[in-house]
C-alpha positions in Angstrom: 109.2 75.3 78.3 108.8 71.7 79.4 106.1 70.1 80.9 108.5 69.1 83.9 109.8 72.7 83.7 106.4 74.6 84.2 105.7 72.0 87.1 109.0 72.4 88.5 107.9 76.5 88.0 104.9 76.3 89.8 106.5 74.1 92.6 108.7 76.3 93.3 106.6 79.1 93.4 104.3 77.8 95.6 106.8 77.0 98.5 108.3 80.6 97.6 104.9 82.3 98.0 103.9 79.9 101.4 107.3 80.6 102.8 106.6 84.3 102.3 103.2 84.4 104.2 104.8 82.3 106.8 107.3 85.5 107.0 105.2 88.1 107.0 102.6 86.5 109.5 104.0 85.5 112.2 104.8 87.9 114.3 109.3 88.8 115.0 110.2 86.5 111.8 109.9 88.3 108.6 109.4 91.9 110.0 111.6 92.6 112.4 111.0 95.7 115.4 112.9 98.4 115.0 112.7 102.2 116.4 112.2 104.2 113.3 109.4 105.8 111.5 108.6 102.7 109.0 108.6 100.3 112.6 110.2 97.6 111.2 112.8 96.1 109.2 112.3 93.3 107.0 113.4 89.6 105.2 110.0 88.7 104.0 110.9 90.5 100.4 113.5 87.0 99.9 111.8 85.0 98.7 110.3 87.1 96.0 114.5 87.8 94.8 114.8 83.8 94.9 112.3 83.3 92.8 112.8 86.3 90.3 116.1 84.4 90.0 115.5 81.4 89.9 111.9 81.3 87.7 111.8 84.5 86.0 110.3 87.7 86.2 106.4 86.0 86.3 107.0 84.2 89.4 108.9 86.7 91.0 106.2 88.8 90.7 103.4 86.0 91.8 105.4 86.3 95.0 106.0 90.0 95.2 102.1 90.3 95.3 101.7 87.8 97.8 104.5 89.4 100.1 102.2 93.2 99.2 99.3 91.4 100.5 100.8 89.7 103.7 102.3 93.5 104.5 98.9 94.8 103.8 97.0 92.5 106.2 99.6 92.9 109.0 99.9 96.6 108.9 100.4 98.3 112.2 100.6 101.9 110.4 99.0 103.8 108.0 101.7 104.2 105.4 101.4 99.8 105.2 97.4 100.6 105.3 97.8 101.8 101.6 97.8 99.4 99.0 99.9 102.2 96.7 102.5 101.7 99.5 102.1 97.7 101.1 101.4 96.4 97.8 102.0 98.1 94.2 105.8 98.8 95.1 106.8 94.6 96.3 105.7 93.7 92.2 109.1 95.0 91.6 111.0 93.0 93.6 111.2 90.0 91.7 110.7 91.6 88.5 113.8 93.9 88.7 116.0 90.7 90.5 114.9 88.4 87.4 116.4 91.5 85.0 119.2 92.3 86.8 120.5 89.2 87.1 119.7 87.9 83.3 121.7 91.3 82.4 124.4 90.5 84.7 124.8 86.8 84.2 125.9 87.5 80.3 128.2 90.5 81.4 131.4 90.6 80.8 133.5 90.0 83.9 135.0 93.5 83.9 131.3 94.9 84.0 130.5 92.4 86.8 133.9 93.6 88.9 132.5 97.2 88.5 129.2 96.7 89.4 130.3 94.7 92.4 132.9 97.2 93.3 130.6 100.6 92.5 127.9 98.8 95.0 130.0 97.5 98.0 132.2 101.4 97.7 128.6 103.5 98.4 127.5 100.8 100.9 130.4 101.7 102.4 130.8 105.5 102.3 127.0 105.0 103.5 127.8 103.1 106.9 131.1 105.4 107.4 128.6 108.6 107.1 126.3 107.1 110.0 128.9 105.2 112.0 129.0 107.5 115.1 126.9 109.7 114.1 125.2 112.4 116.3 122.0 113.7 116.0 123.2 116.8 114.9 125.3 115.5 112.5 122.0 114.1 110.7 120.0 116.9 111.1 120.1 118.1 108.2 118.2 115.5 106.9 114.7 117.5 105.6 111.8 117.0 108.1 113.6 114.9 110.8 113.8 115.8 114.8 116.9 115.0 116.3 115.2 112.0 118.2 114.1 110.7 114.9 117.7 111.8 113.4 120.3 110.3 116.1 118.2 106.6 115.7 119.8 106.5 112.0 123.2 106.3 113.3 125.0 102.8 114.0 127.2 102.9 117.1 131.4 102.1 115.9 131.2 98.5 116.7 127.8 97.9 114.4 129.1 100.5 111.6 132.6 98.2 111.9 131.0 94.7 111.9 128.5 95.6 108.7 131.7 97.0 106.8 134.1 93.7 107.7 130.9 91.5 106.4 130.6 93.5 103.4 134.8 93.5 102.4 134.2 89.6 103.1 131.5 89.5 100.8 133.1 91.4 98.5 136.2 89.2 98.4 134.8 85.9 98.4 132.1 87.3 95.4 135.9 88.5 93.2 137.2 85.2 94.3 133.7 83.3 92.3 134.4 85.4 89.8 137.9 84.7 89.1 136.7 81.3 88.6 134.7 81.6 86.3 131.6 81.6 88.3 129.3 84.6 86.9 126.0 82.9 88.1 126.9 83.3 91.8 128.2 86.7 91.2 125.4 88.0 88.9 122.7 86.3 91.6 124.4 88.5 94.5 124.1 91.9 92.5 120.5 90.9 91.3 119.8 90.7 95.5 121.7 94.1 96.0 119.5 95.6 93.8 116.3 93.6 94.2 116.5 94.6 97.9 117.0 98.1 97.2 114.5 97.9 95.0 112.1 97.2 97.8 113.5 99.7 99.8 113.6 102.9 97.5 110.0 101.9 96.1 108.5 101.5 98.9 109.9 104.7 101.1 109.2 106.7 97.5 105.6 105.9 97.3 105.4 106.7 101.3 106.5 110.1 100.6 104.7 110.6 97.5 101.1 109.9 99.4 102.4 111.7 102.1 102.9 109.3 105.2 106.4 110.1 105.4 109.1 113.4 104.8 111.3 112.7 102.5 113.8 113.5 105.1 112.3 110.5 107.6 112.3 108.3 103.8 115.7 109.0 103.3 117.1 108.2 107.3 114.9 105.1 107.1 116.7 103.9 103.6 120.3 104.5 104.9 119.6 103.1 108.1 117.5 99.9 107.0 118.7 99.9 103.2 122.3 98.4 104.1 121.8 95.9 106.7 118.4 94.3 104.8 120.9 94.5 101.7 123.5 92.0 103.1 121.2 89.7 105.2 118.9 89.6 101.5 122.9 88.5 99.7 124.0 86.1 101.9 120.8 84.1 102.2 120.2 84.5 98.3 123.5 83.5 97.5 123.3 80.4 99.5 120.2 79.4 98.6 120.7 80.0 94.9 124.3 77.9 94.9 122.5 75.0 97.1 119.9 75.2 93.8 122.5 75.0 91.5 124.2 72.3 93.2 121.4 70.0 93.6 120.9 70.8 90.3 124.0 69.5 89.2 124.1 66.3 91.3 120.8 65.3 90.2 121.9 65.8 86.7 124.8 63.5 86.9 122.4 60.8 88.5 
């Protein structure tokens, strides 16, 4: 690497890392209230994708830890109070978006039309099992009470709005691709899965020490998983082209 591309790195890093504490510290920004066992949703894992994308895996990780840290320090329950849980599972999240989207980015374009397909068809099924759902209807779900159960659900218009944003996505994403565009495509997969990433990891290791059912992990992942999935794509993807674009301009100066 360059010397202007290690200083570029480390720029970059820093604003991803201050942006991130920015997130997670002040309070109704990066973690956002909601009434489930894990208490809130969240954005602040973002930056950590954008720079596992756009650095590497090294950086992407720098930021994970910071993001593990921030979560640590601002923990309102015990689960966050863990380090195993707040912090060890968020050095994945840029590690697994840099890999996912180096693998994706020298796909073939039939592998990146099945990946995008296979993860916008379970996103989906996903919101159709939960649109309108009872309590009941999720109480299977091991270790939940029907309370717990019946706050999973989306009502029909939130189940129909996240589905019409995802077949938009979807469609403008095959629409990239049919131009030749791989990078934006391969950039929006490595979010899907960076996101979920953070999701699965984190609700795993919750379970595993014991701070949550797997049934509460599981509600918590279908209910949260999706919506933090999109909101991580869209801003990834726009940030990520703006990149690019500069990028581009700046080249042609």
């Amino acid at each position: 690497m360059t010397e202007h591309g290690r200083i570029r790195r480390v720029i970059i890093a820093g604003l991803l890392l201050a942006l991130t504490l920015l997130l997670a510290l002040i309070p109704g920004i990066g973690f956002i209230p909601v009434p489930t066992p894990a208490g809130n949703a969240t954005i602040v894992h973002i930056p950590a994708i954008i720079g596992g994308i756009l650095e590497g895996s090294l950086v992407g990780l720098v930021i994970g830890l910071g993001f593990g840290f921030a979560s640590l320090m601002r923990a309102t329950i015990p689960a966050f109070k863990d380090p195993l849980v707040a912090i060890l599972p968020r050095l994945f999240i840029g590690l697994v978006s840099a890999w996912v989207f180096s693998g994706f980015y020298h796909a073939s374009k039939r592998t990146l039309m099945a990946g995008l397909t296979i993860l916008v068809v379970v996103a989906l099924v996903v919101v159709a099992l939960l649109t309108g759902a009872s309590p009941g209807a999720l109480g299977w779900l091991q270790g939940l009470s029907e309370t717990t159960a019946g706050s999973a659900a989306f009502t029909w218009w939130q189940g129909g709005l996240i589905a019409l944003i995802m077949v938009g996505l979807a469609a403008g994403l095959m629409v990239w691709l049919q131009n030749e565009d791989r990078g934006i495509v391969a950039t929006a997969l490595a979010t899907a899965v960076g996101s979920l990433t953070n999701t699965v990891l984190v609700l795993g290791m919750a379970t595993l020490r014991g701070y949550f059912t797997a049934g509460m992990s599981l509600v918590i992942a279908l209910a949260q998983g999706i919506p933090e999935m999109i909101v991580s794509v869209v801003v990834v993807v726009a940030v990520v082209a703006a990149v690019r674009q500069f990028g581009r301009r700046k080249a042609r100066l």
